[in-house]
C-alpha positions as CSV (number, residue, x, y, z in Angstrom):
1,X,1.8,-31.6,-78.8
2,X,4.9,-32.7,-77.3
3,X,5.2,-36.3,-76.1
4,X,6.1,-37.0,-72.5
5,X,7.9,-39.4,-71.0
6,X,9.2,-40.8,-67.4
7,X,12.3,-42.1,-66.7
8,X,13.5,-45.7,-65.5
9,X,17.2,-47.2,-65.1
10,X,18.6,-44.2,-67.1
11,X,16.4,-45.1,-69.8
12,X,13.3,-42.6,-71.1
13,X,9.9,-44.3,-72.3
14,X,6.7,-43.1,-73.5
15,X,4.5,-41.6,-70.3
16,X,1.4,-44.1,-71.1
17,X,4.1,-47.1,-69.7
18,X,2.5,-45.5,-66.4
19,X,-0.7,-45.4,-67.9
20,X,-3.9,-46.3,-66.0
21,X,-5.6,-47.6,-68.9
22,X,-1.8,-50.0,-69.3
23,X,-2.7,-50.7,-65.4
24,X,-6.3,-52.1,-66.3
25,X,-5.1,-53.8,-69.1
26,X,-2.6,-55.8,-67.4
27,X,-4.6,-56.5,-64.8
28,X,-7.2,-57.4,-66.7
29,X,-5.4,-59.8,-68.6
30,X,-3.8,-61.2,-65.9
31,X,-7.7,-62.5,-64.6
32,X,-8.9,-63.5,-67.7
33,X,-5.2,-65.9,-67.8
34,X,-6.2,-67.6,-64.4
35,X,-10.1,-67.8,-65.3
36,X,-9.3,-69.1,-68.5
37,X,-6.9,-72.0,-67.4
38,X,-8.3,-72.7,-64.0
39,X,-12.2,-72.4,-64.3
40,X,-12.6,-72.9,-68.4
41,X,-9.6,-75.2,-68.8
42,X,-9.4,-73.4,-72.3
43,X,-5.6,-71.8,-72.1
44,X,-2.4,-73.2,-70.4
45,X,-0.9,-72.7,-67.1
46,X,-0.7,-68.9,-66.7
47,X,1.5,-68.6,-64.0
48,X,5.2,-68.9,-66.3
49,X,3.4,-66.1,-68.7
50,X,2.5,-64.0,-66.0
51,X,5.4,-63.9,-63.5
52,X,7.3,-62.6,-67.1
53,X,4.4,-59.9,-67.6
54,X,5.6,-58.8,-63.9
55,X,9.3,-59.0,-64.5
56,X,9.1,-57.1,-67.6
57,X,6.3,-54.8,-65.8
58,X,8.1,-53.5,-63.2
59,X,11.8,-53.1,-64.8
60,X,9.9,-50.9,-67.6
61,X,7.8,-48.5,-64.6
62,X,10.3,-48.3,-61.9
63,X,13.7,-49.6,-63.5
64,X,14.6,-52.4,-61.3
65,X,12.6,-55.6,-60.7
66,X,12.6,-54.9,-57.4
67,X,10.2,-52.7,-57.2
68,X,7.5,-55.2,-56.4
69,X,9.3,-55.2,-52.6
70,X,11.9,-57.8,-53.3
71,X,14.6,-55.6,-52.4
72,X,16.6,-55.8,-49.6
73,X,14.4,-55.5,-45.9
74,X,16.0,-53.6,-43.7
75,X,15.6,-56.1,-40.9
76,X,15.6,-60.0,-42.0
77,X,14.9,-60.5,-38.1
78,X,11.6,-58.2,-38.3
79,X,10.7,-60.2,-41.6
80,X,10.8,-63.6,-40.6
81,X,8.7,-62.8,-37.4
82,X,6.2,-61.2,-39.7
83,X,6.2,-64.0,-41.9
84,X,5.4,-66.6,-38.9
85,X,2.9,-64.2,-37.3
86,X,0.8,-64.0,-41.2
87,X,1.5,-67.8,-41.8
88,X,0.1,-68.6,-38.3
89,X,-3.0,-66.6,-38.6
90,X,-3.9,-67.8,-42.1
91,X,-3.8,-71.4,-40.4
92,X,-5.6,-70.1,-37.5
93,X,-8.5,-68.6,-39.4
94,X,-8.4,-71.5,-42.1
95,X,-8.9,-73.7,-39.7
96,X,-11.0,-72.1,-36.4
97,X,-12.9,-69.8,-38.7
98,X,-13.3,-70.7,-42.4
99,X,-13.5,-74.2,-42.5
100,X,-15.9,-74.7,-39.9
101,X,-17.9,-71.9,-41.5
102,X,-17.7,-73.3,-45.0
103,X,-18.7,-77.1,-43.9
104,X,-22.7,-76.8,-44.1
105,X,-22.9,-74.9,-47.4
106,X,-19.3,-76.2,-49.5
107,X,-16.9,-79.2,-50.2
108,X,-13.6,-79.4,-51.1
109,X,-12.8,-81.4,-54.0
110,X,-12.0,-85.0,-53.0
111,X,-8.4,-85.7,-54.2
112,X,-5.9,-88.5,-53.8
113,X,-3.3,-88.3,-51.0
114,X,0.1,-87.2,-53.1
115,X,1.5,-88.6,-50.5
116,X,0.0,-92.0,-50.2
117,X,3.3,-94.0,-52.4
118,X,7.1,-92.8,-52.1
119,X,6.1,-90.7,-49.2
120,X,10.2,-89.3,-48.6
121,X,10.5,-88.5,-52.4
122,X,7.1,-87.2,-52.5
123,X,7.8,-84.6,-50.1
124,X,10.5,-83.4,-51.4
125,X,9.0,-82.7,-54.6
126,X,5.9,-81.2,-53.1
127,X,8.4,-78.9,-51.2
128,X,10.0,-77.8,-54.1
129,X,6.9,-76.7,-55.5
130,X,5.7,-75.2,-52.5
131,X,9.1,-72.6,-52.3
132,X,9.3,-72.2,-55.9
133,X,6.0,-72.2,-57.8
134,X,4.3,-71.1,-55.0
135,X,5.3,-69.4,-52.3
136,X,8.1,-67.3,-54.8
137,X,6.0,-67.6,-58.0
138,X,2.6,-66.8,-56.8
139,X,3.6,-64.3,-54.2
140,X,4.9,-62.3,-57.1
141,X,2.1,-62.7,-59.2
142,X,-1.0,-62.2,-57.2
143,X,-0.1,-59.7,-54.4
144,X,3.5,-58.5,-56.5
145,X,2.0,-57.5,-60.0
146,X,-2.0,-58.3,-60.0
147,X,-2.7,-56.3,-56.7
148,X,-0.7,-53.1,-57.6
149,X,-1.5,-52.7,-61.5
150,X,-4.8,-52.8,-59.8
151,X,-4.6,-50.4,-57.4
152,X,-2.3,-48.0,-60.1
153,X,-5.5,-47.7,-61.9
154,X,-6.4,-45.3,-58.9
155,X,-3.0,-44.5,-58.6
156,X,-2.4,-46.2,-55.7
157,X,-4.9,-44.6,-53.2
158,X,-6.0,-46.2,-49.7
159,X,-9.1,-47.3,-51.6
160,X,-6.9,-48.2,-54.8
161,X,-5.0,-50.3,-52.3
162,X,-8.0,-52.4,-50.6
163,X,-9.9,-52.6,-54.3
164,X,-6.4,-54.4,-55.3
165,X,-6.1,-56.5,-53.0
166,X,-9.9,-57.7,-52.8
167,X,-9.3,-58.4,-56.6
168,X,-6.3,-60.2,-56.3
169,X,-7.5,-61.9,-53.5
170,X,-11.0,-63.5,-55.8
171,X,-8.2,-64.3,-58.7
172,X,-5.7,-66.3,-56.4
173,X,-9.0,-67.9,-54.9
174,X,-10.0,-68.9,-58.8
175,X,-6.6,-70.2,-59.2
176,X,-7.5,-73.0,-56.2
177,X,-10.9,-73.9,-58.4
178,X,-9.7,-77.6,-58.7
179,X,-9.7,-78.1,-55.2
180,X,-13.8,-77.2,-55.2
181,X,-16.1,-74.4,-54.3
182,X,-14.7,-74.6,-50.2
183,X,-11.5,-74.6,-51.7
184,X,-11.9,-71.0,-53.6
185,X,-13.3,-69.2,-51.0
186,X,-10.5,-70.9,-48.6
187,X,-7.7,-69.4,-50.9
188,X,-9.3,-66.4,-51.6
189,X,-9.1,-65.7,-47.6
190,X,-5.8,-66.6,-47.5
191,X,-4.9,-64.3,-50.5
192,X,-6.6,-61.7,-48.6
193,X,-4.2,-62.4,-45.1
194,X,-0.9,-62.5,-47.8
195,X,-2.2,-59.8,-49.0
196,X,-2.9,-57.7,-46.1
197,X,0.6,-58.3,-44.3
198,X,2.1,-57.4,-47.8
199,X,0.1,-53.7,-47.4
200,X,0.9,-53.5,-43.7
201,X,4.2,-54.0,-44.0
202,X,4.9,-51.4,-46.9
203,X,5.1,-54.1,-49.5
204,X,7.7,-55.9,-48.4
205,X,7.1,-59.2,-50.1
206,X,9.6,-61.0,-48.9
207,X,7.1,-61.5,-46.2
208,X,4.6,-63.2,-47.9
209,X,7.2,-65.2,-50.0
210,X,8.3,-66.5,-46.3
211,X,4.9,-67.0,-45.1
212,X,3.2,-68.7,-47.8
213,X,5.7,-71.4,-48.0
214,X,5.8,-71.8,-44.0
215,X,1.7,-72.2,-44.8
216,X,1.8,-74.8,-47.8
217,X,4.7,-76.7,-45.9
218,X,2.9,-77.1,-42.4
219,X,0.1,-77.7,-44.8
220,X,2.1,-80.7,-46.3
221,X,3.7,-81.8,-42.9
222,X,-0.3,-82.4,-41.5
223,X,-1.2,-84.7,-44.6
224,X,1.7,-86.8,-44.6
225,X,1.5,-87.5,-40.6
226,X,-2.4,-88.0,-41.3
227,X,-3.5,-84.5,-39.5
228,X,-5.5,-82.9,-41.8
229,X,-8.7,-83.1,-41.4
């Protein structure tokens, strides 16, 4: 039987690169990485290994890395609103929906101020992280890479789509298991809101990048002027 292949930057590879067993392999992977740091504390952070695995992912399927939606948007202008509008509503429903829902039943982890001591050098450092680890970093990972080797194990059907991102959503919320049981299902709602504006506006992730980072940092700006709750 003659072996097939697909093509990618000018380059030919073997046909099961597109394979949906590779798919739920990946993303299987991928889970087991977060679970096994974050929940077992048995493996280290994942997150270096497995915004590689998505590099390397995406340049082997499609050729260009950018096939994740990093490419150029056609309107900045359009992005950035989107990007307020999904930051504002996951800090809308965080804090007028979820929250007040979770308060009976869960607790968030009780954690020291980061904050509290060399509060201007602090921030700075916490914004760092927040643009680079995690709005750029985790944006790629969970809605980027986990979300559509997902949904290419149904090759990327409506209901491929909403299984993905319900799966990434559980693993980015499983990610946040240090911050307590209210702090899993919090992130796991906002993993579905990234999500959900990444779908909605045909993947461009640029989006969530932008809005994830507006989140964490107004996140940030409440505990160092003492309004979080």
């Amino acid at each position: 039987m003659a072996t097939r292949f697909h093509q990618a930057n000018n380059k030919e590879y073997p046909a099961w690169v597109n394979s949906r067993w590779l798919a739920a392999g990946e993303a299987i992977a991928a889970s087991l990485l977060v679970f096994g740091h974050d929940v077992l504390r048995l493996v280290p952070n994942p997150l270096p290994l497995l915004f590689v695995m998505a590099m390397i992912s995406f340049r082997v399927r499609t050729g260009r890395w950018t096939g994740m939606g990093l490419g150029r948007p056609k309107s900045w202008g359009r992005t950035i609103v989107y990007a307020v509008a999904a930051a504002a509503a996951q800090q809308a429903l965080g804090m007028f929906v979820v929250d007040p829902l979770l308060q009976p039943f869960l607790h968030y982890s009780a954690q020291a101020n980061p904050l509290a001591t060399h509060r201007t050098f602090a921030m700075l450092r916490w914004f760092a992280i927040i643009w680079t680890y995690a709005a750029f970093g985790e944006e790629i990972v969970y809605r980027g890479y986990v979300l559509n080797r997902v949904a290419d194990i149904g090759n990327q059907s409506r209901t491929a789509l909403v299984f993905g991102l319900l799966w990434a959503s559980i693993v980015f919320g499983l990610a946040h298991w240090y911050q307590g049981p209210a702090g899993v299902v919090s992130a796991a709602v906002s993993g579905m809101v990234f999500g959900a504006t990444y779908l909605l506006t045909a993947k461009n992730l640029w989006v969530t990048v932008l809005a994830h980072g507006l989140s964490d940092s107004l996140a940030l700006l409440a505990t160092a002027f003492g309004l979080a709750g």
